[in-house]
C-alpha positions as CSV (number, residue, x, y, z in Angstrom):
1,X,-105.2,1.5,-89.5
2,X,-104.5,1.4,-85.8
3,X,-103.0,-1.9,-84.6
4,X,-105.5,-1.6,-82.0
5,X,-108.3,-1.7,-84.0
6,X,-107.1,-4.7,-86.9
7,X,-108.1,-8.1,-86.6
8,X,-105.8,-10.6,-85.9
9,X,-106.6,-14.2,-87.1
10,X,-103.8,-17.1,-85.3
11,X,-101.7,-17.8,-88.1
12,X,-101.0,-14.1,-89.1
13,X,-100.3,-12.9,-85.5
14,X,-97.8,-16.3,-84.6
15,X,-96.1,-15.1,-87.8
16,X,-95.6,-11.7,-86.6
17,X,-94.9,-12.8,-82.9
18,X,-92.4,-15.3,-84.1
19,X,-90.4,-12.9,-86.0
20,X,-90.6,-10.1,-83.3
21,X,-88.8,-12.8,-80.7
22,X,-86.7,-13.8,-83.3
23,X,-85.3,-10.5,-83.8
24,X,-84.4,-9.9,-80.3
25,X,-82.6,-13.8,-80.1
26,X,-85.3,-15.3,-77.8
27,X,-84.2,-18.9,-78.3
28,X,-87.4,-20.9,-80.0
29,X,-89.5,-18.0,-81.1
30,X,-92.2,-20.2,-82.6
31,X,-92.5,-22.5,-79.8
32,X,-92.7,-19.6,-77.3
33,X,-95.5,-17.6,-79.8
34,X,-97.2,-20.9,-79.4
35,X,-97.2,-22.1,-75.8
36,X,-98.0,-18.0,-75.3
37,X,-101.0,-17.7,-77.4
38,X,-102.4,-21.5,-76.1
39,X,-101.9,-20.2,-72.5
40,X,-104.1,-16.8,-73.4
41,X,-106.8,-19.0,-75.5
42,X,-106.6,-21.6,-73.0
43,X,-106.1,-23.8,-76.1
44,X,-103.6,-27.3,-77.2
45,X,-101.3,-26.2,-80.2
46,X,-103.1,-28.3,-82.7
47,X,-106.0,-26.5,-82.0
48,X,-104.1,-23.2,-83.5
49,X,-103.4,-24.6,-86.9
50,X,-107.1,-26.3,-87.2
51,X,-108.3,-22.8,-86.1
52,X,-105.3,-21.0,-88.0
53,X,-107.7,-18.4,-89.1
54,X,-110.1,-17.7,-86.4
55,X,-110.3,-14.3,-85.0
56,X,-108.9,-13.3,-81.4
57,X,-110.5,-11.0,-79.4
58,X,-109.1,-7.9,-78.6
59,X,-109.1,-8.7,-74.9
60,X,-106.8,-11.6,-75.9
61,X,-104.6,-9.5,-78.2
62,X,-104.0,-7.3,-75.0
63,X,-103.7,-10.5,-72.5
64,X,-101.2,-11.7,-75.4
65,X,-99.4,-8.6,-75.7
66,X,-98.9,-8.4,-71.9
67,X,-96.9,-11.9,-72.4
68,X,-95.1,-11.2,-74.9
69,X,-93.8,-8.0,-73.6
70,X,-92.4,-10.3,-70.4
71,X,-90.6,-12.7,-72.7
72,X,-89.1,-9.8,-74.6
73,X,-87.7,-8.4,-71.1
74,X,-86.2,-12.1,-70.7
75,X,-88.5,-13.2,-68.1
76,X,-88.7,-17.3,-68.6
77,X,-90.7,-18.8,-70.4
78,X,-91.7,-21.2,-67.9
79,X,-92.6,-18.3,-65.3
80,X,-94.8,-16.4,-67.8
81,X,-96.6,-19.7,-68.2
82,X,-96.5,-20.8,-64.4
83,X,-96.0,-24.3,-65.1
84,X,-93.2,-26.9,-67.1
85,X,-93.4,-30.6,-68.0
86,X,-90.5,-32.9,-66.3
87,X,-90.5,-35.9,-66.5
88,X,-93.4,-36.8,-67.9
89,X,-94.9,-35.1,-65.2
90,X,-96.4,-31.1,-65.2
91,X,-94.9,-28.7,-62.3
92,X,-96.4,-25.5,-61.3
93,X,-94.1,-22.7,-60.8
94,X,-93.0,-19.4,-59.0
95,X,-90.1,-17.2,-59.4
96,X,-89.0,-18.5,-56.0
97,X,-88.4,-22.0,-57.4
98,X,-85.9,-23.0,-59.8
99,X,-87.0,-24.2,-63.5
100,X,-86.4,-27.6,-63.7
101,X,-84.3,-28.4,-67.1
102,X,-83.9,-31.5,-68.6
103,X,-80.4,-32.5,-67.5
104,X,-81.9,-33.1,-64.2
105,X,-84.2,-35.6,-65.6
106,X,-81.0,-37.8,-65.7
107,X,-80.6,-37.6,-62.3
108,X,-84.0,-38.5,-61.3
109,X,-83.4,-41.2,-64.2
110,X,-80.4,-42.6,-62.3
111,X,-82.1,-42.8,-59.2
112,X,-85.5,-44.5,-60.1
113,X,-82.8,-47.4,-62.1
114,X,-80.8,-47.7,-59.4
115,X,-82.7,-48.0,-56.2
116,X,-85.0,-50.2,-58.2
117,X,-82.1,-52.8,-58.2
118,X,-81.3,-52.4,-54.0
119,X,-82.6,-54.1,-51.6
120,X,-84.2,-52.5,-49.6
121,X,-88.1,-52.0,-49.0
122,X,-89.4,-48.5,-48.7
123,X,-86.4,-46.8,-48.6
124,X,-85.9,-43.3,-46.5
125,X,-84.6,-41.0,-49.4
126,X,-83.7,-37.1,-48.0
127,X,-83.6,-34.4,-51.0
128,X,-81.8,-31.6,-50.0
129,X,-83.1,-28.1,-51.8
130,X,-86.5,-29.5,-53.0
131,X,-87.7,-26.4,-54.7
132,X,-90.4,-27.1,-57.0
133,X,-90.3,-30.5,-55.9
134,X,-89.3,-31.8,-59.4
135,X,-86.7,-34.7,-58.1
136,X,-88.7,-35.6,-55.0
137,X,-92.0,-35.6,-57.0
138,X,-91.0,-37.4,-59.8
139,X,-89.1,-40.3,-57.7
140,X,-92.1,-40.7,-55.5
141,X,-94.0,-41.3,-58.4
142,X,-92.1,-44.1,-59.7
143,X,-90.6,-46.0,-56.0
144,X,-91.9,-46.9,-53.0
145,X,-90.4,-44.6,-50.7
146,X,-90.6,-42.5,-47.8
147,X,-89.4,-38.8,-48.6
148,X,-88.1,-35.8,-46.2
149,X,-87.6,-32.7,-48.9
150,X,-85.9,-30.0,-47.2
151,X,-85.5,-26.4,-48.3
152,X,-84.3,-23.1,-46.7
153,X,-87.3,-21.3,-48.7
154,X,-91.0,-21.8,-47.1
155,X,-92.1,-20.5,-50.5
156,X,-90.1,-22.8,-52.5
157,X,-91.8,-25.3,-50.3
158,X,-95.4,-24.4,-50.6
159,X,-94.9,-24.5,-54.3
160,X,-93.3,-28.2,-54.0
161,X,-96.1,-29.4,-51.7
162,X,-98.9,-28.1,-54.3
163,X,-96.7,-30.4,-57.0
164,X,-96.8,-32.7,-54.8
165,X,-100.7,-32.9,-54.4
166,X,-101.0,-32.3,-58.0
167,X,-98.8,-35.7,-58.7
168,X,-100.4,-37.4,-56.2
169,X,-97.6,-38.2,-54.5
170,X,-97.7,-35.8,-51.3
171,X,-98.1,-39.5,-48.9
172,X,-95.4,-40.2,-49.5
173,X,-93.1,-37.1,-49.1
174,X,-92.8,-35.3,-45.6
175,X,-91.4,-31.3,-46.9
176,X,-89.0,-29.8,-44.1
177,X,-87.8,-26.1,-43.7
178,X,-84.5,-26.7,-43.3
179,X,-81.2,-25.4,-43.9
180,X,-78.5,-28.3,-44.9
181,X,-75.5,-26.5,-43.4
182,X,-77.2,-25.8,-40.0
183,X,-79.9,-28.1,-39.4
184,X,-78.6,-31.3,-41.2
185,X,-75.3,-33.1,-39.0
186,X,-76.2,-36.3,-39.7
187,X,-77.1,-38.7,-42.5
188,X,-77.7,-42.3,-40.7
189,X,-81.5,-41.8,-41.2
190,X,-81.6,-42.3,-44.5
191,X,-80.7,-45.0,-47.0
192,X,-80.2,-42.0,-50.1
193,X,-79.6,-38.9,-50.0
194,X,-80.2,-36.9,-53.2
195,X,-79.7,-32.9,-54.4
196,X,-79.0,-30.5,-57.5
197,X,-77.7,-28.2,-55.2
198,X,-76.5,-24.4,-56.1
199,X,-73.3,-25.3,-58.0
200,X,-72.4,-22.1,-60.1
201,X,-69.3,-20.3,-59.0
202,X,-70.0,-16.6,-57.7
203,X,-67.2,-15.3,-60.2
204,X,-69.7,-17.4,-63.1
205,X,-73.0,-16.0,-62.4
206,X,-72.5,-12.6,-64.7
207,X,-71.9,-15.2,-67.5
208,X,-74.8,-17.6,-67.0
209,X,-77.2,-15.2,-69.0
210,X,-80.1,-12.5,-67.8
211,X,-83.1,-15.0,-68.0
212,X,-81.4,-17.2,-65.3
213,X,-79.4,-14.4,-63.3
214,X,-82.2,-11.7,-63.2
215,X,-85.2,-14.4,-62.4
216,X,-84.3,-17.5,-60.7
217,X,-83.6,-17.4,-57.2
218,X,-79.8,-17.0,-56.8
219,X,-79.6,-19.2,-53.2
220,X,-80.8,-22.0,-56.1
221,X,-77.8,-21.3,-58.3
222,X,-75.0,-20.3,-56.5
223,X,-73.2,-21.0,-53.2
224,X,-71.7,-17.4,-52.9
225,X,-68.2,-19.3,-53.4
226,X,-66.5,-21.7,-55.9
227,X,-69.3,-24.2,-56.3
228,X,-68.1,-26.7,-54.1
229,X,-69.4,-26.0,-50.4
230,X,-72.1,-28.6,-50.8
231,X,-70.2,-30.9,-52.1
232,X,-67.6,-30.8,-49.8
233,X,-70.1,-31.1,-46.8
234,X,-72.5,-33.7,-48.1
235,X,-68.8,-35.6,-48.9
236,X,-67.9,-35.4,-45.2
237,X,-71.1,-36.5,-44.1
238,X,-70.7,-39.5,-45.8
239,X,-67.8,-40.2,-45.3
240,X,-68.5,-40.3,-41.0
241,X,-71.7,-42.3,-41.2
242,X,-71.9,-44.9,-39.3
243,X,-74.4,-46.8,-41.8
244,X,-74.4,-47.5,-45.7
245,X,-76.1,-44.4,-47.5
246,X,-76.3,-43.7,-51.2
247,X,-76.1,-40.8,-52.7
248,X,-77.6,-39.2,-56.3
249,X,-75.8,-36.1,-57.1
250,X,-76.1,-33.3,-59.7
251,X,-73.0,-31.7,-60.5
252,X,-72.0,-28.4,-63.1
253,X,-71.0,-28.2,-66.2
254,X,-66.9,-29.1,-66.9
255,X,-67.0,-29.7,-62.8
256,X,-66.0,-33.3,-62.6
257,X,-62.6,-33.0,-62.1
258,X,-62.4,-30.3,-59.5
259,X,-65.6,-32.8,-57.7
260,X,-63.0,-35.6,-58.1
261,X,-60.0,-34.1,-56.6
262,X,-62.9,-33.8,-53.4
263,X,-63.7,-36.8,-53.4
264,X,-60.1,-38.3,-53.5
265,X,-59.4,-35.5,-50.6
266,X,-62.5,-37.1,-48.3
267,X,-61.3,-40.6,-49.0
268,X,-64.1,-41.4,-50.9
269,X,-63.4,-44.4,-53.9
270,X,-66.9,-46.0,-55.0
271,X,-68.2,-42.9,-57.1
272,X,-69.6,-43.2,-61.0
273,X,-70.4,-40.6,-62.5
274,X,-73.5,-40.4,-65.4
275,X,-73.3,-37.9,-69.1
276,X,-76.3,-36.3,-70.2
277,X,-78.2,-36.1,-73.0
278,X,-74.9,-33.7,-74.1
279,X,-72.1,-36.4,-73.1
280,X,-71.4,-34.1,-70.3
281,X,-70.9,-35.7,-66.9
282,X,-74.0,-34.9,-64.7
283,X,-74.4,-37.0,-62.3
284,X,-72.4,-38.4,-59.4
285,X,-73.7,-41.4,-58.0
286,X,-71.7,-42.5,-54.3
287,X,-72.1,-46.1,-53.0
């Protein structure tokens, strides 16, 4: 019989799915069969094992299909979907937005502790390379604040205003086209500054793997250079304001001590920085 023309119940075609991304090393092949087959039966995942043999449609097999045959070229997961869940929170999502991941939850973690212990009312908080919005979104939904979110991408900022109105935060966050080496000379507007700015190497980014190198927008990942050009500007910026600012950084994987050895260059001493959930250190937190 033709595959075309066999009916597929839920359970039977997960199992196949499953083993079919499992045999070309997609990483969580049940999980993706899942979310895949709930976002074509616009369905939760408990409702597939109550349902585990109901029929699906051949217009579904084909919408399924069509997914599947994305995720076996290595588009993301997230993309395919159009949405992720950070912090507690759901994001929609474009190819011209980096996917959040969940090392960046500690920043935003760091943040909402921290400026929950200053004193200071309302704070002005800039977040330099918004993209989805994931950082500013998810701070504003937790502090009082007043947010400018700049990006260099007006696409990557119409995607972070829409997470913004979909979180219900957008009153508090003012979203900028701007570009942080050009536009940005100063930091004495703001009492925190906060980014996870494009911190791969250039020589790194054949090694970072195809789902992140052929989808996600490279501005997002790398600086065209060693890493560090953000770092080092941000650094000086601080270092010649004329008012107290904070500031909530994400930094690479095995990065710290080159990050250091800038910060000790720039004069900088009152620096902390925060592991992840891997007991790698994440985040760099400046007083």
């Amino acid at each position: 019989m033709e595959q075309s023309q066999k009916t597929w119940q839920v359970l039977e075609l997960l199992k196949v799915t499953e083993n079919l991304l499992r045999e070309k090393n997609i990483e969580n092949p049940r999980l993706n069969a899942e979310l895949l087959l709930c976002d074509v039966l616009n369905s939760p995942r408990i409702k597939l094992y109550i349902d585990f043999e109901k029929p699906v449609s051949e217009d579904e097999i084909s919408k399924y299909r069509a997914k599947i045959k994305r995720r076996l070229n290595r588009e993301p997961l997230q993309y395919i979907l159009g949405y992720t869940e950070f912090y507690g929170l759901r994001f929609n999502l474009t190819p011209d937005v980096l996917i959040p991941r969940p090392e960046t939850e500690i920043l935003v973690e760091k943040a909402v502790e921290l400026i929950s212990s200053f004193e200071i009312i309302n704070p002005k908080i800039l977040e330099i390379g918004t993209g989805s919005g994931c950082v500013t979104v998810s701070i504003a939904s937790k502090v009082n604040c007043s947010i400018d979110a700049i990006d260099v991408s007006n696409k990557a900022l119409a995607v972070a205003r829409n997470n913004a109105v979909l979180n219900k935060t957008a009153d508090k966050i003012n979203f900028l086209n701007k570009n942080f080496f050009n536009d940005v000379k100063s930091l004495e507007d703001y009492d925190i500054v906060i980014s996870n700015p494009p911190y791969i190497p250039v020589l790194e980014m054949d090694t970072v793997g195809e789902e992140i190198k052929d989808y996600e927008p490279r501005h997002a990942l790398t600086d065209e250079n060693e890493g560090l050009s953000f770092y080092e500007r941000v650094f000086n910026l601080f270092k010649t304001s004329r008012k107290p600012v904070k500031l909530f950084l994400e930094i690479g994987d095995g990065k710290r001590k080159k990050i250091e050895a800038l910060l000790n260059d720039t004069g900088i001493n009152n620096y902390e920085f925060y592991k992840d959930y891997h007991g790698i250190d994440r985040v760099l937190y400046i007083a």
